[in-house]
Chimera marker file (.cmm) of the C-alpha trace (Angstrom):
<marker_set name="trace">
<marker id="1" x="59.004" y="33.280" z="-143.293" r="1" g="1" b="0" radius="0.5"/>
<marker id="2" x="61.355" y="32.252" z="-140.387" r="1" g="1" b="0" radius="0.5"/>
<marker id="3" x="60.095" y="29.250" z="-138.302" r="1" g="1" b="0" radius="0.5"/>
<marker id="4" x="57.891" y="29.795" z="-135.117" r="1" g="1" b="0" radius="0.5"/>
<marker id="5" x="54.901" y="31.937" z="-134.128" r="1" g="1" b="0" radius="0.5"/>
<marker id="6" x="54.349" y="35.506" z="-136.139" r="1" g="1" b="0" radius="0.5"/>
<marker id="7" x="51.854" y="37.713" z="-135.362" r="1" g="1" b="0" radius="0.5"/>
<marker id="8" x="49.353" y="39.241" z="-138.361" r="1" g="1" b="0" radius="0.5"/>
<marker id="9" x="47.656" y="42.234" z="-138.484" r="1" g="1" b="0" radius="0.5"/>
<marker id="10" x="44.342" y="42.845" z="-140.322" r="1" g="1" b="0" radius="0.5"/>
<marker id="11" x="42.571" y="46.390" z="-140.564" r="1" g="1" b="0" radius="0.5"/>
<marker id="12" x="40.007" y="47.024" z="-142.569" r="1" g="1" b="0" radius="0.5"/>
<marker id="13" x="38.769" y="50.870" z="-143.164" r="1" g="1" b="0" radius="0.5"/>
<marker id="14" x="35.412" y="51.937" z="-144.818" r="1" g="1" b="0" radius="0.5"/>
<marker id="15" x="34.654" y="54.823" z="-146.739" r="1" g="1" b="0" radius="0.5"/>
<marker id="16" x="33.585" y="56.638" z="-143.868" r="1" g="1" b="0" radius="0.5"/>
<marker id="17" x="36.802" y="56.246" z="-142.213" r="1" g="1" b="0" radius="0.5"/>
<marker id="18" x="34.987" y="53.321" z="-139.465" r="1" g="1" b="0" radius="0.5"/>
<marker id="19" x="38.206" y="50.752" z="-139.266" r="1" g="1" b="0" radius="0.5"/>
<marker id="20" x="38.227" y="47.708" z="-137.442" r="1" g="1" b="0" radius="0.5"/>
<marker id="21" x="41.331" y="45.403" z="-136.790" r="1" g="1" b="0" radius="0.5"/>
<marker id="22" x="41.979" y="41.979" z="-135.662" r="1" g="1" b="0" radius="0.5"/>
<marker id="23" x="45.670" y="40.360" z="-134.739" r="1" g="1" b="0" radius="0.5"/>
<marker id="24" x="46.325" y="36.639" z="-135.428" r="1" g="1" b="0" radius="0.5"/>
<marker id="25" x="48.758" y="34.499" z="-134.751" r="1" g="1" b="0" radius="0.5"/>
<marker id="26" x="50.071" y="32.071" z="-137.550" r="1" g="1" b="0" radius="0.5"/>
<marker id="27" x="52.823" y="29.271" z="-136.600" r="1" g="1" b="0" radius="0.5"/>
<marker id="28" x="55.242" y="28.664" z="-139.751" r="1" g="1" b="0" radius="0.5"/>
<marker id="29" x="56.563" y="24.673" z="-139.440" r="1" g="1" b="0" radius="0.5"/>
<marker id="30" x="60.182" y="24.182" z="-138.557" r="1" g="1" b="0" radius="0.5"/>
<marker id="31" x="60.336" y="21.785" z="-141.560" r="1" g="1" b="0" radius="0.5"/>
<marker id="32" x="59.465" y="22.031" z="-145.294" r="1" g="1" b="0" radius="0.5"/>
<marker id="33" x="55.765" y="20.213" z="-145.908" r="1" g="1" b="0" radius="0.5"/>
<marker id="34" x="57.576" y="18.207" z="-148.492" r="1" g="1" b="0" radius="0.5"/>
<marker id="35" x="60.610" y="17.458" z="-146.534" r="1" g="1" b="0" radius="0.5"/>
<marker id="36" x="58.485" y="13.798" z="-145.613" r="1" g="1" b="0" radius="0.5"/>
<marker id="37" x="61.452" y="12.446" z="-143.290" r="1" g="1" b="0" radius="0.5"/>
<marker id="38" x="61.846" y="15.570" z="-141.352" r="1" g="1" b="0" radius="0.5"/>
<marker id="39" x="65.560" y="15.527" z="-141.806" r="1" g="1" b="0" radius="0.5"/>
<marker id="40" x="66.090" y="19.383" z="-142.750" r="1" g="1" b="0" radius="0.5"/>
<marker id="41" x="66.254" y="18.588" z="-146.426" r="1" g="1" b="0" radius="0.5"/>
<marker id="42" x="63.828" y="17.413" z="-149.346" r="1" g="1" b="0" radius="0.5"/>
<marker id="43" x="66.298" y="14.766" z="-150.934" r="1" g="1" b="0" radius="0.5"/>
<marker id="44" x="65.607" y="11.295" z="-152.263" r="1" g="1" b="0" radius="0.5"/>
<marker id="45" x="64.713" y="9.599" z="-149.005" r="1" g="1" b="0" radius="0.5"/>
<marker id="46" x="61.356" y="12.057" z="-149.480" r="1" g="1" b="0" radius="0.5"/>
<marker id="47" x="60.789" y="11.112" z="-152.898" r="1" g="1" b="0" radius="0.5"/>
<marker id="48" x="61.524" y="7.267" z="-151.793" r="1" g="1" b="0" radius="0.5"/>
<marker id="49" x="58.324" y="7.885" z="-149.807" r="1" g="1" b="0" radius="0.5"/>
<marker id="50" x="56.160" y="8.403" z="-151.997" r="1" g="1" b="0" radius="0.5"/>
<marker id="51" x="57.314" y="6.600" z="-154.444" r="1" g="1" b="0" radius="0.5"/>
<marker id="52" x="57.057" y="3.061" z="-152.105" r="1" g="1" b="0" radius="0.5"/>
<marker id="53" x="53.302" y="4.369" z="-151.700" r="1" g="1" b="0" radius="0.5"/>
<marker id="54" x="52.484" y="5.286" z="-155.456" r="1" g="1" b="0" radius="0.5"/>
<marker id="55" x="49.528" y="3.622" z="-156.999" r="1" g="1" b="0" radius="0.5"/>
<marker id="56" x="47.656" y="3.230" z="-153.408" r="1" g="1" b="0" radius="0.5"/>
<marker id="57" x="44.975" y="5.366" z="-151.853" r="1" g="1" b="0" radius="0.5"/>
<marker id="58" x="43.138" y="5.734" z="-148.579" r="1" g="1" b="0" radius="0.5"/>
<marker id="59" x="42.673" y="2.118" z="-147.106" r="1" g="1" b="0" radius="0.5"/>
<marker id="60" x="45.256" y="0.448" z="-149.036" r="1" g="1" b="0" radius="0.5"/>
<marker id="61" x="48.000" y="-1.816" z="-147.026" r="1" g="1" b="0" radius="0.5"/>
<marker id="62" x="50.723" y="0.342" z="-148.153" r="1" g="1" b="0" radius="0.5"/>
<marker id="63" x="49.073" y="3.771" z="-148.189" r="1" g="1" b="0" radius="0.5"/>
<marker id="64" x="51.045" y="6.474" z="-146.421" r="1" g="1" b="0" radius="0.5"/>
<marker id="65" x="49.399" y="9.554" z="-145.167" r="1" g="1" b="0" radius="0.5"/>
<marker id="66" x="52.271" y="11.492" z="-145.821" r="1" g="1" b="0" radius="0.5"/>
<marker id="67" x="52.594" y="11.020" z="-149.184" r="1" g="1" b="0" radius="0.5"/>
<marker id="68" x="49.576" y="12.071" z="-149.859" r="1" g="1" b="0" radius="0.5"/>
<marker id="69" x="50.616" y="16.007" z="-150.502" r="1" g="1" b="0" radius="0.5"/>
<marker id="70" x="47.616" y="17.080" z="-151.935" r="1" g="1" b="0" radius="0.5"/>
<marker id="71" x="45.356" y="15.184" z="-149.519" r="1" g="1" b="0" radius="0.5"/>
<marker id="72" x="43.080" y="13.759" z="-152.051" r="1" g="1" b="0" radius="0.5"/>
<marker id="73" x="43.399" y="10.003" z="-150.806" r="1" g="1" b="0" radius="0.5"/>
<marker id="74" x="45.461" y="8.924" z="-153.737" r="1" g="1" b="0" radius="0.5"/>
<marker id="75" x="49.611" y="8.877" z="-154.168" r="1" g="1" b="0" radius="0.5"/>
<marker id="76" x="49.866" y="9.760" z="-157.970" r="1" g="1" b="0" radius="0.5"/>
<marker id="77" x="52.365" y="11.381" z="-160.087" r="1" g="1" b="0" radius="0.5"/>
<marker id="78" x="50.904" y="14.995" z="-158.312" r="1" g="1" b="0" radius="0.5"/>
<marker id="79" x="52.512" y="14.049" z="-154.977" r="1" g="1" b="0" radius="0.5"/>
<marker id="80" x="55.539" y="12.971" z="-156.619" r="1" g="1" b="0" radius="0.5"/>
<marker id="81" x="55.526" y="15.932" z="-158.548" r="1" g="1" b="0" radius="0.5"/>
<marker id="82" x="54.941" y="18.504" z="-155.323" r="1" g="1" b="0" radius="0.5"/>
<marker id="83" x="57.803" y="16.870" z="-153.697" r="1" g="1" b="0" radius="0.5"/>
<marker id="84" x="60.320" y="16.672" z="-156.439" r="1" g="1" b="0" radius="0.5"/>
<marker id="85" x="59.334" y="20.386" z="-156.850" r="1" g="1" b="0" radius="0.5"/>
<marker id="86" x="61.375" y="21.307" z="-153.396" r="1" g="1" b="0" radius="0.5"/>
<marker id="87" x="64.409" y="18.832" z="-154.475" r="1" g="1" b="0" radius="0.5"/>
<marker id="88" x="67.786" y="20.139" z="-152.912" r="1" g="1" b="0" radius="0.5"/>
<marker id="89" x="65.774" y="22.801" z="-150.373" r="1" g="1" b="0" radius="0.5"/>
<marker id="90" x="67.067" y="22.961" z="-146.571" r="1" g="1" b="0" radius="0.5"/>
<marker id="91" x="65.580" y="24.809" z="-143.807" r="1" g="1" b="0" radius="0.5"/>
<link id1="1" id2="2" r="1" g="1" b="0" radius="0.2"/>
<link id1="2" id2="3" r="1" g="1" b="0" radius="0.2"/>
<link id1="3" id2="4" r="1" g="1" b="0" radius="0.2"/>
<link id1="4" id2="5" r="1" g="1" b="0" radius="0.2"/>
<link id1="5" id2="6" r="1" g="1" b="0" radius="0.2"/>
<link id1="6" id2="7" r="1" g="1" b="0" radius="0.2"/>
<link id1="7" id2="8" r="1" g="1" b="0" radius="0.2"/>
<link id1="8" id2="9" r="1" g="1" b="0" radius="0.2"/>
<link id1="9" id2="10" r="1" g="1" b="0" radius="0.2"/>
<link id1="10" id2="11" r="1" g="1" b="0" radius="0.2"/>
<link id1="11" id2="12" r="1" g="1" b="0" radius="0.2"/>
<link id1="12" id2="13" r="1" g="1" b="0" radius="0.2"/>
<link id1="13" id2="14" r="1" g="1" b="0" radius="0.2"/>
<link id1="14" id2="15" r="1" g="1" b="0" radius="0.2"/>
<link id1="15" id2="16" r="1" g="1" b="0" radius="0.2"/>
<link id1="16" id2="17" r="1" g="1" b="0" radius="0.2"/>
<link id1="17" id2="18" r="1" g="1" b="0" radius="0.2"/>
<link id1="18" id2="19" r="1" g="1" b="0" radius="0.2"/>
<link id1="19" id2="20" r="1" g="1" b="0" radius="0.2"/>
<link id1="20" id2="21" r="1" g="1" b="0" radius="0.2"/>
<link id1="21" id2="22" r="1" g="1" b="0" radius="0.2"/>
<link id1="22" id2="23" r="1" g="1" b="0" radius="0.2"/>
<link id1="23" id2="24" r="1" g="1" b="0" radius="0.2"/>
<link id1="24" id2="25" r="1" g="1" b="0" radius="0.2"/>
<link id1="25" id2="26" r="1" g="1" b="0" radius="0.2"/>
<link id1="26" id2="27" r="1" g="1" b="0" radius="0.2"/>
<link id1="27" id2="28" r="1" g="1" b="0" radius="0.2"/>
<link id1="28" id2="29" r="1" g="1" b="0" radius="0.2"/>
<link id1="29" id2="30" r="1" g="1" b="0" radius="0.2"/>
<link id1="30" id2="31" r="1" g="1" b="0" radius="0.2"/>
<link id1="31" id2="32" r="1" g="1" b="0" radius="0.2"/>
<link id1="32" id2="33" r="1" g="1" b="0" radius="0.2"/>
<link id1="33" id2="34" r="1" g="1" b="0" radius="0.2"/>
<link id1="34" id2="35" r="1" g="1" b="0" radius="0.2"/>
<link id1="35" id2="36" r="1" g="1" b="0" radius="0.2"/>
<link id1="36" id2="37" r="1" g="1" b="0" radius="0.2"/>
<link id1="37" id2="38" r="1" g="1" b="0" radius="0.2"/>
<link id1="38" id2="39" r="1" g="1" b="0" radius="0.2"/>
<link id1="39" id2="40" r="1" g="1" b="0" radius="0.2"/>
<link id1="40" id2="41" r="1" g="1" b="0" radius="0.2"/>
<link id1="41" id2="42" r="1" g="1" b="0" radius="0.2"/>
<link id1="42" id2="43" r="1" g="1" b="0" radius="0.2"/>
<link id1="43" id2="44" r="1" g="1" b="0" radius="0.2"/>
<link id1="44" id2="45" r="1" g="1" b="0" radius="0.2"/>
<link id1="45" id2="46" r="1" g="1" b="0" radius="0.2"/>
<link id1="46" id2="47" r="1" g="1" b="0" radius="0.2"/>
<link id1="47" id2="48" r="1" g="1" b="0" radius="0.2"/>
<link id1="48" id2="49" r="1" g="1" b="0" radius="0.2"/>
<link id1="49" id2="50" r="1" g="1" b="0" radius="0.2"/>
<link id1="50" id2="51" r="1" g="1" b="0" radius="0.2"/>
<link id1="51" id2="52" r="1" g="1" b="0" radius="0.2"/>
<link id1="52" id2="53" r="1" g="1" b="0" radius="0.2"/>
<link id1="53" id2="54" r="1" g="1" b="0" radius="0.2"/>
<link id1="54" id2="55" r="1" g="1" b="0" radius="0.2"/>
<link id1="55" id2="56" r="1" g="1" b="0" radius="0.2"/>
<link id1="56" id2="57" r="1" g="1" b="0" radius="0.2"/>
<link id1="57" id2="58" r="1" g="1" b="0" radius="0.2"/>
<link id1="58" id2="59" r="1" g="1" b="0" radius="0.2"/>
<link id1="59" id2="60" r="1" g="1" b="0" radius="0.2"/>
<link id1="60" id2="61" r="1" g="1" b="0" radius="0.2"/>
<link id1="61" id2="62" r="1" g="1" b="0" radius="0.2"/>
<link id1="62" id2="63" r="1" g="1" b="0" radius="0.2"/>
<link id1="63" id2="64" r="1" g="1" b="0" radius="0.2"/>
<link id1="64" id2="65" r="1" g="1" b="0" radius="0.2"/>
<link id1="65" id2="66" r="1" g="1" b="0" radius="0.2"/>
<link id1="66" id2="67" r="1" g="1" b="0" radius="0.2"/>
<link id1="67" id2="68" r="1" g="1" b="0" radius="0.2"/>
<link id1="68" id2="69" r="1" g="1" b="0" radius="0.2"/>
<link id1="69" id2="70" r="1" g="1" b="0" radius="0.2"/>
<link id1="70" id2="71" r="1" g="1" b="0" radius="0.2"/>
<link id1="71" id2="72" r="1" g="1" b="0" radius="0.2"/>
<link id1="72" id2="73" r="1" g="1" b="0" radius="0.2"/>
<link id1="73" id2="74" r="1" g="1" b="0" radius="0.2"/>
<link id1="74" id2="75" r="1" g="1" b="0" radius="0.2"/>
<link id1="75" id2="76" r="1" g="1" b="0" radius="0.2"/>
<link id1="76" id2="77" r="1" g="1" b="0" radius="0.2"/>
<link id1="77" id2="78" r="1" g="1" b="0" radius="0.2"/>
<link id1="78" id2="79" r="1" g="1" b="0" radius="0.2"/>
<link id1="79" id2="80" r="1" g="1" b="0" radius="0.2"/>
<link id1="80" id2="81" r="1" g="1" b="0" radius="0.2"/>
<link id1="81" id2="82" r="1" g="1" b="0" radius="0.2"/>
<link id1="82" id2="83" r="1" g="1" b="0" radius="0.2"/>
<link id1="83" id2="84" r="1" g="1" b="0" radius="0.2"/>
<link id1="84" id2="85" r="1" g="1" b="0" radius="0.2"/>
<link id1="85" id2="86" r="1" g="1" b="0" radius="0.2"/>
<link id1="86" id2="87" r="1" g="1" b="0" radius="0.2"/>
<link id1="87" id2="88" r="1" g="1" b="0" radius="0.2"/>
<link id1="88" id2="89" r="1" g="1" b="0" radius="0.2"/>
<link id1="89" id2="90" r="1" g="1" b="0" radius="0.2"/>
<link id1="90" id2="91" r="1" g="1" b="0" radius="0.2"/>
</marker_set>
């Protein structure tokens, strides 16, 4: 999916042929979610990031938000993992 705003169509149809539909609008990020440095490209500077964090969780000194990929208030090998996943990917 292309960066920006996309609109999404839902309909839904019974057996009695009754439909109903309902339009949405999603917004797909200019960036990759692991791309951590927002430079366009998930490289070693992202992994750098949460690798300086590892080990920590919500509250420590050197806890980064951003690391945290899977949002469970720890950096462990998962966030690592989820970013090394997207090595080498560009926008």
């Amino acid at each position: 999916m292309e960066a920006g705003n996309h609109t999404i169509t839902i309909k839904a149809v019974d057996d009695w042929d009754n439909s109903a539909q309902i339009n949405t609008t999603v917004t797909a990020p200019e960036f990759l979610r692991t791309d951590l440095n927002k430079d366009g490209t998930v490289n070693i500077m992202d992994i750098a990031i949460v690798a300086k964090a590892y080990g920590t969780k919500l509250g420590d000194e050197e806890w980064n938000e951003i690391a945290d990929m899977d949002k469970n208030g720890e950096i462990n090998i998962i966030d690592i993992a989820k970013v090394a996943k997207d090595y080498g990917k560009t926008i």
